[in-house]
ROPA-805500 format. One record per residue: residue number from 1; residue in one letter; x, y, z of N, C-alpha, C in turn. Coordinates in nm, 4 decimals, padded with zeros to 6 digits, always signed. Example, Ala and Ser with C-alpha at 12.3 -4.5 7.8 and 13.67 -1.06 7.14 Angstrom:
2
[1; 'a'; [+01.3190; -00.5690; +00.7800]; [+01.2300; -00.4500; +00.7800]; [+01.3200; -00.3300; +00.7800]]
[2; 's'; [+01.2850; -00.2250; +00.7080]; [+01.3670; -00.1060; +00.7140]; [+01.2900; +00.0030; +00.7870]]
END
This chain:
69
[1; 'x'; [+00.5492; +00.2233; -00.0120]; [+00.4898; +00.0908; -00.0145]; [+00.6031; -00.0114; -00.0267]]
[2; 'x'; [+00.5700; -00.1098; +00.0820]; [+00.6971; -00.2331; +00.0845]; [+00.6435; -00.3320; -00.0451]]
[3; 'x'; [+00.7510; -00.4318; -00.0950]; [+00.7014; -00.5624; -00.1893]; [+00.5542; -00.6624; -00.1124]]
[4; 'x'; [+00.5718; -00.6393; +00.0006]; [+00.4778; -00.7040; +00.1215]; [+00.3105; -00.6535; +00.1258]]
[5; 'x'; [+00.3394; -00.5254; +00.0948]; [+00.2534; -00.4355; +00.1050]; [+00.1645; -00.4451; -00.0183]]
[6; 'x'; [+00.2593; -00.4237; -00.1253]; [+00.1885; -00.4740; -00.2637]; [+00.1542; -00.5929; -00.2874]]
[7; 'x'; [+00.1792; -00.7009; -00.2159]; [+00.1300; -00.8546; -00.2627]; [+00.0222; -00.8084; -00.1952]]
[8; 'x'; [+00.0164; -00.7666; -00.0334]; [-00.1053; -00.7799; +00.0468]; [-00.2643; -00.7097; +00.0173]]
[9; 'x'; [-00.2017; -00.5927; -00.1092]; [-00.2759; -00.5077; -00.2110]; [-00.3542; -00.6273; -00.3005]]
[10; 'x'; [-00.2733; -00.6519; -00.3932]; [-00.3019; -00.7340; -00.4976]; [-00.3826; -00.8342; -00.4577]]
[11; 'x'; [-00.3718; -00.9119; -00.3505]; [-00.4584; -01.0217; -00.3016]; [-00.6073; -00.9622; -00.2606]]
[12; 'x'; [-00.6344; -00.8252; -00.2208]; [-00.7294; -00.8053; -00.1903]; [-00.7972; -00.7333; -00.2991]]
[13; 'x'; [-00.7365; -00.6969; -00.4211]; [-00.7982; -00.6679; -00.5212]; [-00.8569; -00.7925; -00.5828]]
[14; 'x'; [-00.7587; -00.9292; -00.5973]; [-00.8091; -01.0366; -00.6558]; [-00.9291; -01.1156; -00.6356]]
[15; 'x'; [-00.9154; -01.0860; -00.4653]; [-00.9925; -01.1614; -00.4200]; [-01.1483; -01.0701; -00.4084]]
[16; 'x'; [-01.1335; -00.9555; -00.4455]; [-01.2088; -00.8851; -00.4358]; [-01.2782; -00.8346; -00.2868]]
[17; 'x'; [-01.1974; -00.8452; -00.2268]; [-01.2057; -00.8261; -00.0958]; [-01.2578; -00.7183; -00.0140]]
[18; 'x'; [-01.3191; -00.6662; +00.0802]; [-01.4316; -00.5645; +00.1545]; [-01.3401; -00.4465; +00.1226]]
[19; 'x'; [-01.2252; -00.4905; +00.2324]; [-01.1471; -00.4119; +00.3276]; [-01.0336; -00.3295; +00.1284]]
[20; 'x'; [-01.0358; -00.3608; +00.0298]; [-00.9997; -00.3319; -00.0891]; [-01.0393; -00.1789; -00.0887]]
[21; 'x'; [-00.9378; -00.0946; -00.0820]; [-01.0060; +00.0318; -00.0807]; [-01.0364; +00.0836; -00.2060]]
[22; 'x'; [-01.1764; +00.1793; -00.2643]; [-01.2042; +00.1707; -00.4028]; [-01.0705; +00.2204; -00.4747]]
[23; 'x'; [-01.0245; +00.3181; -00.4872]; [-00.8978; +00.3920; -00.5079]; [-00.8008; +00.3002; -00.5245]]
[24; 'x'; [-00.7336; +00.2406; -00.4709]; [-00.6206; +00.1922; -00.4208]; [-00.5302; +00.1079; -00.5214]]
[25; 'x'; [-00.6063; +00.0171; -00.6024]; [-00.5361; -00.0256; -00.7053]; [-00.5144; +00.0714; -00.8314]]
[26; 'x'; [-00.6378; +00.1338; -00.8418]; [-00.5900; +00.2182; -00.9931]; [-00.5198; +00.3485; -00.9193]]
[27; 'x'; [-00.4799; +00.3735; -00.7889]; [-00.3687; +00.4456; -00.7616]; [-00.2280; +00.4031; -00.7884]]
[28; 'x'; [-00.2480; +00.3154; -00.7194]; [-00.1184; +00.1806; -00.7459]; [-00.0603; +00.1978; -00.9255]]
[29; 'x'; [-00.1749; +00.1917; -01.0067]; [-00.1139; +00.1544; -01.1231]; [-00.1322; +00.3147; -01.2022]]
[30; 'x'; [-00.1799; +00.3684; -01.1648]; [-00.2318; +00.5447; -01.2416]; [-00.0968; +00.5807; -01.2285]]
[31; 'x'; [+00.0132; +00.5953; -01.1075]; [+00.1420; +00.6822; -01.1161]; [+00.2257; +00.5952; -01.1001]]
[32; 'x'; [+00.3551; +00.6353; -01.1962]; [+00.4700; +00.5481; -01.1735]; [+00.5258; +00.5062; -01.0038]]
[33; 'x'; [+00.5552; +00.4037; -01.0477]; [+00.6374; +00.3791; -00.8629]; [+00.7259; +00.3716; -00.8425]]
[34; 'x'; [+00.7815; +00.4175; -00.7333]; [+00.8913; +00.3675; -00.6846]; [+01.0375; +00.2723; -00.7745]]
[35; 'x'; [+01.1458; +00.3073; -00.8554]; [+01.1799; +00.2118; -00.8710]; [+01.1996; +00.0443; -00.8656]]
[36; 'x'; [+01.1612; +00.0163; -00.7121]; [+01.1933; -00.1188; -00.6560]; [+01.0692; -00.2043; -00.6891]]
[37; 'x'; [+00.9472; -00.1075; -00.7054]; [+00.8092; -00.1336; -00.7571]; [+00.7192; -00.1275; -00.8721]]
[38; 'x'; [+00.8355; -00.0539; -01.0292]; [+00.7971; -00.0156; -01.1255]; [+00.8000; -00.1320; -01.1753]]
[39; 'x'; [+00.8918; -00.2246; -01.2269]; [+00.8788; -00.3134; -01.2838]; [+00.7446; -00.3995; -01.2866]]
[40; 'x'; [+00.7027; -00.4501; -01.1397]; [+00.5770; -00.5173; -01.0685]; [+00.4974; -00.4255; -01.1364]]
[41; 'x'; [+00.4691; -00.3102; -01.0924]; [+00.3497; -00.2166; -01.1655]; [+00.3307; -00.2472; -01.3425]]
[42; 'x'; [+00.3902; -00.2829; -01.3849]; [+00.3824; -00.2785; -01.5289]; [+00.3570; -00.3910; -01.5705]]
[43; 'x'; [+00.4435; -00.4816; -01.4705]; [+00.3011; -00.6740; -01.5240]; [+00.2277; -00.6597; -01.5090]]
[44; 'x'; [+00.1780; -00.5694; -01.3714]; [+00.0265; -00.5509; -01.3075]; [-00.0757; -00.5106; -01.4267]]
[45; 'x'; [-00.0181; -00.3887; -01.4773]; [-00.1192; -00.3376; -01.6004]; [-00.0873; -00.4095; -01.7071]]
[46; 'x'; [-00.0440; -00.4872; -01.7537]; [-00.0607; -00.6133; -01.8292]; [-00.1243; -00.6753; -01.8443]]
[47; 'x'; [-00.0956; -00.7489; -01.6534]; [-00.1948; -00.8586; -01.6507]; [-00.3587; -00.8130; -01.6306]]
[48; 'x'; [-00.4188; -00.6773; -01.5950]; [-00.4874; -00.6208; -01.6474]; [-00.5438; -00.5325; -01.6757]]
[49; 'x'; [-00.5654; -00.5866; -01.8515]; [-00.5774; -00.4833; -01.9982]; [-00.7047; -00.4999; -01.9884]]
[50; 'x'; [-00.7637; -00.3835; -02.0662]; [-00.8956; -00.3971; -02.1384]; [-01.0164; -00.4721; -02.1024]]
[51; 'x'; [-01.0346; -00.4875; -01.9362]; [-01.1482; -00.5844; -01.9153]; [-01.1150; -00.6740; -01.8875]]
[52; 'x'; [-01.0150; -00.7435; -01.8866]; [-00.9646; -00.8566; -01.8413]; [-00.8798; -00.8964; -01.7516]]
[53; 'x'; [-00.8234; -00.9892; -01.6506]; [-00.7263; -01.0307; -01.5653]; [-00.6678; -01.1224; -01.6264]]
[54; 'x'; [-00.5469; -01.1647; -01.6119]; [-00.4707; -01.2502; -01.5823]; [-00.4171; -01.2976; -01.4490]]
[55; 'x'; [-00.5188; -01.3816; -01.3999]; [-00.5182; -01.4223; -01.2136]; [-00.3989; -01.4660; -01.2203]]
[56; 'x'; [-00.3442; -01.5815; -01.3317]; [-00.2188; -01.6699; -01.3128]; [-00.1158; -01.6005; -01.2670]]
[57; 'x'; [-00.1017; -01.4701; -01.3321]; [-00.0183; -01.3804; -01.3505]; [+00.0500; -01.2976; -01.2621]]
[58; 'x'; [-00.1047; -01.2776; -01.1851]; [-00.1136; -01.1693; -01.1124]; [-00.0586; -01.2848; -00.9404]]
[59; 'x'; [-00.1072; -01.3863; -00.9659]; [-00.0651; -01.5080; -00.8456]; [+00.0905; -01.5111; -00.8931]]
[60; 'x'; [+00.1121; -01.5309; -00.9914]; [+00.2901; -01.4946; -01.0115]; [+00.3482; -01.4356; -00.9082]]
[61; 'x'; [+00.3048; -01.2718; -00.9502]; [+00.3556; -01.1683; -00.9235]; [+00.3166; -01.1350; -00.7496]]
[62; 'x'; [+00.2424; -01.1844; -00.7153]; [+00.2237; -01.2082; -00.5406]; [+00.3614; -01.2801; -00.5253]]
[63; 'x'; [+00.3632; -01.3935; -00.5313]; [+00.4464; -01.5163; -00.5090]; [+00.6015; -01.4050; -00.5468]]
[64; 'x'; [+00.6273; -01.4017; -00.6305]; [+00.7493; -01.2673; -00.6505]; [+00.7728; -01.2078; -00.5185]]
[65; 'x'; [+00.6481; -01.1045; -00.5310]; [+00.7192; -00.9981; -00.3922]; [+00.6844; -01.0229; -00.2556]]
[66; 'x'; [+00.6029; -01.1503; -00.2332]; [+00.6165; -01.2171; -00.1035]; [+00.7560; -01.3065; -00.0934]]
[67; 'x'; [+00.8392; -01.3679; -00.1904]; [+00.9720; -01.3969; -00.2011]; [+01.0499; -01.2789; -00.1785]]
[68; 'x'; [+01.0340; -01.1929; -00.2383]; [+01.1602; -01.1084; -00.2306]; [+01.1586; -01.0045; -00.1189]]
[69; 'x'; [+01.0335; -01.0215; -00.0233]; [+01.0155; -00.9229; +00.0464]; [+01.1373; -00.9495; +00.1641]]
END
């Protein structure tokens, strides 16, 4: 998975989107990633804990790896 790939993830989890495959995010965050992608993975489960989101956060962290892609 590219930084590109994971913003384009994250946006369709946020947005709650069709095409969001059920799997796909708690795959994303269930196994460690990739070095270049661990860090991102670990705001991700941050930003959300226990029932909750942090959209701001998570719009951060888009904005991140659509920059750095």
């Amino acid at each position: 998975m590219t930084k590109l790939e994971l913003a384009e993830m994250l946006e369709r989890f946020v947005g709650d989107a069709p095409d969001c495959g059920e799997w796909e995010f708690d795959d994303f965050t269930s196994v460690k990633a990739e070095p270049a992608l661990e860090p991102y993975r670990q705001r991700i489960m941050q930003a959300c804990g226990d029932g909750w989101t942090d959209a701001d956060e998570i719009g951060n962290i888009i904005r991140e790896l659509r920059t750095d892609a």
